[in-house]
OpenMM code with the backbone's topology and positions (N, CA, C; nanometers):
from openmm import Vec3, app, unit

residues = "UNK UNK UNK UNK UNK UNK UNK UNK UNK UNK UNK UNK UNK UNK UNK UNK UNK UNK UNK UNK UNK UNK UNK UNK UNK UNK UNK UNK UNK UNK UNK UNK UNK UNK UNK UNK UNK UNK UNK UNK UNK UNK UNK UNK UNK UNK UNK UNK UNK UNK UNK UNK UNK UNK UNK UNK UNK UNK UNK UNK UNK UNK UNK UNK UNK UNK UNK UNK UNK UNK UNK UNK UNK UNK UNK UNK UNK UNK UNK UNK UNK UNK UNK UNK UNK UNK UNK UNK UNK UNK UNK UNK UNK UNK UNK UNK UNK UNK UNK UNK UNK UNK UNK UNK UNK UNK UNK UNK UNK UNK UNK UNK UNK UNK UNK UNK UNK UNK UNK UNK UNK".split()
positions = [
    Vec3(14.6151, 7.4946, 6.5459),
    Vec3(14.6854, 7.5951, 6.4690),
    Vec3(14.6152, 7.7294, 6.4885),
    Vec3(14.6820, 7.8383, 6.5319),
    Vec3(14.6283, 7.9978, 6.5468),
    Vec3(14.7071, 8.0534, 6.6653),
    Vec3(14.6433, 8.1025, 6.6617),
    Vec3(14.6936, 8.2229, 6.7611),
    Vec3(14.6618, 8.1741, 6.9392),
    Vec3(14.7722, 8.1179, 6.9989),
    Vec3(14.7281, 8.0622, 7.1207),
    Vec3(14.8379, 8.1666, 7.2321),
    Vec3(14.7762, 8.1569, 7.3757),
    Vec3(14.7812, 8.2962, 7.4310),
    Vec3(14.7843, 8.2560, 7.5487),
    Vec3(14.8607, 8.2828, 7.6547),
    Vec3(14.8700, 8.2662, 7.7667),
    Vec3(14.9350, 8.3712, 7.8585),
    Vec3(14.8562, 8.3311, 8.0024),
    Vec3(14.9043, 8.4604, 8.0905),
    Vec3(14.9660, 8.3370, 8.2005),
    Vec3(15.0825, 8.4056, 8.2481),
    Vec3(15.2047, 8.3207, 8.3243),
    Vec3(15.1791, 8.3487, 8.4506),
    Vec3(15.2324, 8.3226, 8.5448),
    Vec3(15.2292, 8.3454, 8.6769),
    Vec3(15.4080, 8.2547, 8.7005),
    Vec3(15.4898, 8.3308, 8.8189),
    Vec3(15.6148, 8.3264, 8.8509),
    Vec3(15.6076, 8.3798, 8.9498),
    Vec3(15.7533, 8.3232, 9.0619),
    Vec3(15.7530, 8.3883, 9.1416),
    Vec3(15.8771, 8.5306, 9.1185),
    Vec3(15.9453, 8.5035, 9.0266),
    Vec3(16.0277, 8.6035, 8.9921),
    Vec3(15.9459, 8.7604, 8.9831),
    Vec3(16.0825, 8.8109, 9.0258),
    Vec3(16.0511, 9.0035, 8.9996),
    Vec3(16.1270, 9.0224, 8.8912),
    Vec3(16.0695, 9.1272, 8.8477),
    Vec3(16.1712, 9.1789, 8.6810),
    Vec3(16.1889, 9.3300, 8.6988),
    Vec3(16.2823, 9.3977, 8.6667),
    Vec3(16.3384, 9.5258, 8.6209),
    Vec3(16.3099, 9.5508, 8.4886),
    Vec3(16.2534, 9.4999, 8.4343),
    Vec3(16.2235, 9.5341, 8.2331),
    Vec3(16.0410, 9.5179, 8.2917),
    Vec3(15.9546, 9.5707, 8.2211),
    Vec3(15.8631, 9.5105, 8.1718),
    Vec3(15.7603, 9.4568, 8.0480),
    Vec3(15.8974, 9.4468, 7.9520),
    Vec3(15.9005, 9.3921, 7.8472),
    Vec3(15.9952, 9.2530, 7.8449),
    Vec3(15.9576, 9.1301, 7.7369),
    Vec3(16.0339, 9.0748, 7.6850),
    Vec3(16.1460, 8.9955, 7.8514),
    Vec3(16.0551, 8.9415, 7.9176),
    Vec3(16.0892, 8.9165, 8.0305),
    Vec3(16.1669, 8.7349, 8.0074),
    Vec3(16.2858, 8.7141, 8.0814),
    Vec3(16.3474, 8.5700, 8.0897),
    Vec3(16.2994, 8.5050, 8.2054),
    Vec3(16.1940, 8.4758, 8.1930),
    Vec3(16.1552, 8.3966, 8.3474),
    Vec3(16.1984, 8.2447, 8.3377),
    Vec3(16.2702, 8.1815, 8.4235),
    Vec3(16.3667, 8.0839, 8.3978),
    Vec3(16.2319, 7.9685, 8.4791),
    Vec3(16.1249, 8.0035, 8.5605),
    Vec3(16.0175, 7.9096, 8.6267),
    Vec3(15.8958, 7.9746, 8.5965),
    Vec3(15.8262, 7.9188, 8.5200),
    Vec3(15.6667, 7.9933, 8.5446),
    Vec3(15.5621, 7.8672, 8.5472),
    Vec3(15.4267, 7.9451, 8.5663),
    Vec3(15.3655, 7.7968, 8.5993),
    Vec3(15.2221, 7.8697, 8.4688),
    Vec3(15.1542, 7.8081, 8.3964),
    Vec3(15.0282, 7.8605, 8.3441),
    Vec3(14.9211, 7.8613, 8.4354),
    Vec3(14.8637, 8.0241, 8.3947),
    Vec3(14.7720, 8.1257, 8.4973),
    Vec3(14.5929, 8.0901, 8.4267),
    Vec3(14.6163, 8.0952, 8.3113),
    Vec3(14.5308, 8.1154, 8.2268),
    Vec3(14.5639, 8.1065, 8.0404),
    Vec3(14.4715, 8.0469, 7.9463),
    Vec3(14.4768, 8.0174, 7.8413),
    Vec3(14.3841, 8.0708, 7.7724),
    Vec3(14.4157, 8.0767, 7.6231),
    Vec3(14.3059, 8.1520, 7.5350),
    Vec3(14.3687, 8.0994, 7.4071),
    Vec3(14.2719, 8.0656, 7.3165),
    Vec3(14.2878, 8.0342, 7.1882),
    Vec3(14.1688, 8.1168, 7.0785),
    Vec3(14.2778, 8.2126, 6.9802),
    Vec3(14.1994, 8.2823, 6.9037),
    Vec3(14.1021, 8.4047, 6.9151),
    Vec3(14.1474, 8.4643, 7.0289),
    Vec3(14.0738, 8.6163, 7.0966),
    Vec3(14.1551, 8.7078, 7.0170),
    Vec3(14.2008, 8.7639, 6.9115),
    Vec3(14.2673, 8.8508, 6.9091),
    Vec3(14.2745, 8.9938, 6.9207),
    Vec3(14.1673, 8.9919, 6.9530),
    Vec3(14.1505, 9.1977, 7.0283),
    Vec3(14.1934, 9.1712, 7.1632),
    Vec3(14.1991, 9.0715, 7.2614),
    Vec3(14.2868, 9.0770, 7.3427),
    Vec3(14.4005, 9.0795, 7.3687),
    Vec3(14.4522, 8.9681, 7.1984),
    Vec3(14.5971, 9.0109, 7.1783),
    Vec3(14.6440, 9.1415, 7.1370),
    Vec3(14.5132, 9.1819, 7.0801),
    Vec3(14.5634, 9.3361, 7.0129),
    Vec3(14.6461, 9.4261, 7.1319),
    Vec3(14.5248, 9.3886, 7.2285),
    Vec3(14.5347, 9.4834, 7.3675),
    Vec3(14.6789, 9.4790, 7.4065),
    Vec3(14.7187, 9.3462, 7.4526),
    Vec3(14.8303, 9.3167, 7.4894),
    Vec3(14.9758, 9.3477, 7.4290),
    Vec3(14.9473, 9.3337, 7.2920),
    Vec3(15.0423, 9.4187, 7.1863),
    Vec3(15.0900, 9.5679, 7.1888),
    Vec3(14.9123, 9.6422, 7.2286),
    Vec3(14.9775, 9.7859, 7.2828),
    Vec3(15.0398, 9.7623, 7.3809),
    Vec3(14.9908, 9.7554, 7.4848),
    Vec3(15.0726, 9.7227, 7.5996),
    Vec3(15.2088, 9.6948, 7.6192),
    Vec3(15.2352, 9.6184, 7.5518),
    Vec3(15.3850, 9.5728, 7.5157),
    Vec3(15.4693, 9.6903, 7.4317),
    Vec3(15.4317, 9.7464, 7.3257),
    Vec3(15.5283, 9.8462, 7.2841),
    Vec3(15.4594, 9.9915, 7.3751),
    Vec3(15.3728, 9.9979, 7.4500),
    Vec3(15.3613, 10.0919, 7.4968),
    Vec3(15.4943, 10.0982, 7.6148),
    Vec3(15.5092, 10.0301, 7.7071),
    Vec3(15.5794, 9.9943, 7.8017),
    Vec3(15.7320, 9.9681, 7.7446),
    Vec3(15.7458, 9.9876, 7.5824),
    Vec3(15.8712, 10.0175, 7.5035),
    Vec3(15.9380, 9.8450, 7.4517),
    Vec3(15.8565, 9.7644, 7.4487),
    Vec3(15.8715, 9.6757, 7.3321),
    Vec3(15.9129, 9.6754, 7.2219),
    Vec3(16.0435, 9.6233, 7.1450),
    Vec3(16.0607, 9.6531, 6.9723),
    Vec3(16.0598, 9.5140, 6.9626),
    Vec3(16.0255, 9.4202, 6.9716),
    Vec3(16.0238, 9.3177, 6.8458),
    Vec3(15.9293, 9.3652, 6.7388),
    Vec3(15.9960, 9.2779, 6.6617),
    Vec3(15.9151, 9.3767, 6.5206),
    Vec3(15.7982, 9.2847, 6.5081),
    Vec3(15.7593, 9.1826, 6.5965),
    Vec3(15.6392, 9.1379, 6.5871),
    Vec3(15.6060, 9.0737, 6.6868),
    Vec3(15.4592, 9.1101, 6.7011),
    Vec3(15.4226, 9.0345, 6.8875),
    Vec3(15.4020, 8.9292, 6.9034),
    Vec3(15.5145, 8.8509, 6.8952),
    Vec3(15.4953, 8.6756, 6.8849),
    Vec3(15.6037, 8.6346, 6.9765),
    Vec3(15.5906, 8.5202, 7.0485),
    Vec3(15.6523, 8.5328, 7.1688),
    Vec3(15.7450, 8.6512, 7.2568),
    Vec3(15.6579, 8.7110, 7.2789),
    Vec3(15.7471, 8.8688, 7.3863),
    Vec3(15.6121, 8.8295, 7.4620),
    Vec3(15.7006, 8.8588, 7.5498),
    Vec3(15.6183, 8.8993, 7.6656),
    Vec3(15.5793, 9.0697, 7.7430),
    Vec3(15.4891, 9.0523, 7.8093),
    Vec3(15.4766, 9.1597, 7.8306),
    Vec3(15.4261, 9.1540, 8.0481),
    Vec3(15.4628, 9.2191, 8.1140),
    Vec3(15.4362, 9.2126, 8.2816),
    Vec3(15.3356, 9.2645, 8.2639),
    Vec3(15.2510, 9.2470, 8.3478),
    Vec3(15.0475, 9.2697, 8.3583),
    Vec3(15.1142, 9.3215, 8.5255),
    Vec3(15.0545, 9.4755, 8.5537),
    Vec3(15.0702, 9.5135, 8.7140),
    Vec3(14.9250, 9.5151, 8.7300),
    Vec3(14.9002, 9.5392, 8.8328),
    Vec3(14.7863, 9.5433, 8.9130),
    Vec3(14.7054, 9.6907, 8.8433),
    Vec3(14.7750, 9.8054, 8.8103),
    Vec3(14.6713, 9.9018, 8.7606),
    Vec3(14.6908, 9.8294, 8.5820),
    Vec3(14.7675, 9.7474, 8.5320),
    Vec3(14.6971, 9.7091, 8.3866),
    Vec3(14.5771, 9.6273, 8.3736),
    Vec3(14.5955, 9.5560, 8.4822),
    Vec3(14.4488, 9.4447, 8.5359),
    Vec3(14.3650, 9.5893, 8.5109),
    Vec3(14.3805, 9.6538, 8.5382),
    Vec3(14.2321, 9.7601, 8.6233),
    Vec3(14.2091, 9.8047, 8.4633),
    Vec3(14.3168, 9.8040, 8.3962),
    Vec3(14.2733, 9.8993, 8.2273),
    Vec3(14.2064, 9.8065, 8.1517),
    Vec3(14.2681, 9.6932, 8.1625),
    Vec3(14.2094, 9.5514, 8.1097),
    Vec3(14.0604, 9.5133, 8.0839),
    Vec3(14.0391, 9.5244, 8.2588),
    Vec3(13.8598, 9.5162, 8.3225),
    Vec3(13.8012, 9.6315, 8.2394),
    Vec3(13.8350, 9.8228, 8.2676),
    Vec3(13.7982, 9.8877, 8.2008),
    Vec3(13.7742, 9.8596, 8.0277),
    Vec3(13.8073, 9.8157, 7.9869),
    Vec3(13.8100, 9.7802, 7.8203),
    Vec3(13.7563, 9.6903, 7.7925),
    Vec3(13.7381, 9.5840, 7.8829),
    Vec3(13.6689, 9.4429, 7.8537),
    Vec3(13.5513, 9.4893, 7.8717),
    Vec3(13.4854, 9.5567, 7.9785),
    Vec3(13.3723, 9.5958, 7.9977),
    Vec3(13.2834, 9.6991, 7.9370),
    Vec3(13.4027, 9.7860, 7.8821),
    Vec3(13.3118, 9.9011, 7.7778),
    Vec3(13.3313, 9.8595, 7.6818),
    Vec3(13.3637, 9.7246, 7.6339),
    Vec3(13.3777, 9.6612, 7.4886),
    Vec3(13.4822, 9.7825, 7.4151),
    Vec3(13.5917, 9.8223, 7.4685),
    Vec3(13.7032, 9.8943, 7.3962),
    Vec3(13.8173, 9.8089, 7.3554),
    Vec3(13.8106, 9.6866, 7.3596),
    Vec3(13.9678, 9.6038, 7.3211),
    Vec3(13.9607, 9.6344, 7.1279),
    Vec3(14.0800, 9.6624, 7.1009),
    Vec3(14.0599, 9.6866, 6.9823),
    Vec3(14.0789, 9.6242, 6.8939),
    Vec3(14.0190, 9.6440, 6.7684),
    Vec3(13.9854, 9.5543, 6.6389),
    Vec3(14.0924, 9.4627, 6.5804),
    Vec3(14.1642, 9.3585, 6.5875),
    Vec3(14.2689, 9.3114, 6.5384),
    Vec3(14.2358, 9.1885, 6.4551),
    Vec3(14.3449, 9.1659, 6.3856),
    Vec3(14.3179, 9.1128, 6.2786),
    Vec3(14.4775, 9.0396, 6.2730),
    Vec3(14.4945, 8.9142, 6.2273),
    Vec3(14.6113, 8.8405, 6.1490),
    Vec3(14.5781, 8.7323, 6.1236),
    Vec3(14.6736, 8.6048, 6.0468),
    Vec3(14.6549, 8.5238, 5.9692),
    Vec3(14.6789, 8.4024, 6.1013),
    Vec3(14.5746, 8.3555, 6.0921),
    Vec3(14.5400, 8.1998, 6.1859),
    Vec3(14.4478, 8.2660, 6.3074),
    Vec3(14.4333, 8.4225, 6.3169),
    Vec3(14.4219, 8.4489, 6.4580),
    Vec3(14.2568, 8.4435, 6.4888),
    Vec3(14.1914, 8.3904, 6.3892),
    Vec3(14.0307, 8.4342, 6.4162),
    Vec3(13.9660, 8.5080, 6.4382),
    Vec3(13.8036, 8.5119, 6.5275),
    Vec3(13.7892, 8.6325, 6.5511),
    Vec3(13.7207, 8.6180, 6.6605),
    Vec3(13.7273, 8.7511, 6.7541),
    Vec3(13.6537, 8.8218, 6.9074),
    Vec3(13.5298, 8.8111, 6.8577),
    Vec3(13.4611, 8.7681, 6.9795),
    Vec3(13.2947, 8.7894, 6.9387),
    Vec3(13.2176, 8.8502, 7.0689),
    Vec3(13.3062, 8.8421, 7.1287),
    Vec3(13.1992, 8.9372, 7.2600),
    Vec3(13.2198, 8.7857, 7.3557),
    Vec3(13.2069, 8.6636, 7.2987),
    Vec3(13.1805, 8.5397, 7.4019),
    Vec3(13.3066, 8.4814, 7.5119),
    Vec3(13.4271, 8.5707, 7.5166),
    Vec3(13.5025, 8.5448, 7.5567),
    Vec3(13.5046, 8.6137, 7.7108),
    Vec3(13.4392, 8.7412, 7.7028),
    Vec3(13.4068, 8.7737, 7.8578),
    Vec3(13.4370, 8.7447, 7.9895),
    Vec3(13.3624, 8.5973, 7.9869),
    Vec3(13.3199, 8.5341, 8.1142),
    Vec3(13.4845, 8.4891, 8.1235),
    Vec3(13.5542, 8.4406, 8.0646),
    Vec3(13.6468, 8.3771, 8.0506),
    Vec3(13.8106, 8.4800, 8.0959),
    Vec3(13.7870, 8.6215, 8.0143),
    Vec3(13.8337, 8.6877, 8.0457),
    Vec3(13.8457, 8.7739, 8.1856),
    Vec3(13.6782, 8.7884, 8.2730),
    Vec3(13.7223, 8.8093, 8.3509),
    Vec3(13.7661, 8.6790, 8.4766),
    Vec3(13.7225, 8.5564, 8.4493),
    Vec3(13.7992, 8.4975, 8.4762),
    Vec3(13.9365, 8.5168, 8.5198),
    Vec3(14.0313, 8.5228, 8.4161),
    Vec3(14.1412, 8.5610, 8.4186),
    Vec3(14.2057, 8.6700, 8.4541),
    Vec3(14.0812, 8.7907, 8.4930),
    Vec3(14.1348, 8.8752, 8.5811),
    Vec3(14.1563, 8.8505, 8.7278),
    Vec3(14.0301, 8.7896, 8.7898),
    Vec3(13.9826, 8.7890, 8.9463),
    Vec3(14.1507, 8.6589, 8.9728),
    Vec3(14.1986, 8.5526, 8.8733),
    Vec3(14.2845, 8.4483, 8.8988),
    Vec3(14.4065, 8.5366, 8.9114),
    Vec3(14.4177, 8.6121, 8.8055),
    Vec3(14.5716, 8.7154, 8.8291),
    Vec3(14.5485, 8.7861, 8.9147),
    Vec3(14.4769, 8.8855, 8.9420),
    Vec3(14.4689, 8.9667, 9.1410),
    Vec3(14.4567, 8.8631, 9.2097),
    Vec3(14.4259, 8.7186, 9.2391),
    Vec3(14.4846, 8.6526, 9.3246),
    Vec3(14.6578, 8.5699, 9.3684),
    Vec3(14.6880, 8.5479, 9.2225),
    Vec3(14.8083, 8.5626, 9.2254),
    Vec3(14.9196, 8.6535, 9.2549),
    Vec3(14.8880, 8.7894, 9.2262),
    Vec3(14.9455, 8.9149, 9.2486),
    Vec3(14.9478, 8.9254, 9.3850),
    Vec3(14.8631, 8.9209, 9.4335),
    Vec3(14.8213, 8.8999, 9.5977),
    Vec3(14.9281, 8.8348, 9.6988),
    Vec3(14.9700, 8.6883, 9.6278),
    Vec3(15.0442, 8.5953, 9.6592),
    Vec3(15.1944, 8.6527, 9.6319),
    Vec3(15.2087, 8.7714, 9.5767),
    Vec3(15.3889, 8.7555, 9.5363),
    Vec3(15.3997, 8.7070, 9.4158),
    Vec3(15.3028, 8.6500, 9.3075),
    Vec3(15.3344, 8.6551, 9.1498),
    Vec3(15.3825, 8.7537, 9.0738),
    Vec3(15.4546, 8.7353, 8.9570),
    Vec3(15.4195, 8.8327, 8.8819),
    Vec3(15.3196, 8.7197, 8.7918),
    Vec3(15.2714, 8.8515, 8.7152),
    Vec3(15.1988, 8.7860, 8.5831),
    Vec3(15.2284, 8.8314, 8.4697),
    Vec3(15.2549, 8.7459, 8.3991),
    Vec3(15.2763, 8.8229, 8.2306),
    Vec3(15.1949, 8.7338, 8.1335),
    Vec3(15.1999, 8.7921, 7.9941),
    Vec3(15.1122, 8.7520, 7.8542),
    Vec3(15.2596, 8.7075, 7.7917),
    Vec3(15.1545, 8.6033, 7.7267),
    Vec3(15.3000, 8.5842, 7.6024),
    Vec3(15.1775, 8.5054, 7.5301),
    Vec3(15.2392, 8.5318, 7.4014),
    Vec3(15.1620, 8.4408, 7.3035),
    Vec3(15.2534, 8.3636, 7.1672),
    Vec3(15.1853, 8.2675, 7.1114),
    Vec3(15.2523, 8.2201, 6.9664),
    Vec3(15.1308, 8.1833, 6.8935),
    Vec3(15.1869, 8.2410, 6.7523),
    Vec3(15.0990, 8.2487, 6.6342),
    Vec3(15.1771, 8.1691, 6.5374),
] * unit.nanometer
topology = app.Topology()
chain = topology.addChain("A")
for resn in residues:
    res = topology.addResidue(resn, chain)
    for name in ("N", "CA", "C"):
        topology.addAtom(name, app.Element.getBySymbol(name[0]), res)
């Protein structure tokens, strides 16, 4: 139970990069209970013009320069402070894991993936 989080990999292209219908995807990467990463991803999503009125299953497309903002923020410890009910908390120990999940998505991207976030709380 919480806040569980995943980044997709597909071979589909999208014209939105919000709130995407990918009809095949395969799991890229998993996370349970980071939520300043979800925070991150949340901007991201209404930045790129998202309205669900709440960031629970939407998705959001990860391009190759969001990877790069991603790394930037993970590394200057800028993901920001978030907070909700089941979602736990960031402690710095997720890192290794995270960039993990960067170096796996620029290899996928590489290949003709897209990648996107989606999560359920």
């Amino acid at each position: 139970m919480g806040l569980d989080m995943y980044a997709m990999i597909t071979k589909e292209q999208f014209d939105e990069p919000v709130d995407l219908q990918a009809s095949a995807c395969e799991l890229l990467h998993y996370w349970h209970k980071h939520p300043n990463l979800h925070g991150w991803m949340e901007n991201l999503y209404y930045d790129k013009g998202g309205s669900a009125p709440a960031f629970n299953g939407a998705q959001v497309l990860l391009t190759p320069h969001d990877l790069d903002d991603l790394e930037n923020a993970l590394l200057s410890g800028a993901l920001p402070d978030t907070e909700g009910f089941f979602f736990g908390k960031s402690d710095g120990s997720e890192l290794d894991g995270d960039l993990e999940f960067l170096d796996k998505a620029r290899r996928a991207q590489a290949k003709g993936y897209s990648v996107f976030y989606d999560s359920w709380w």
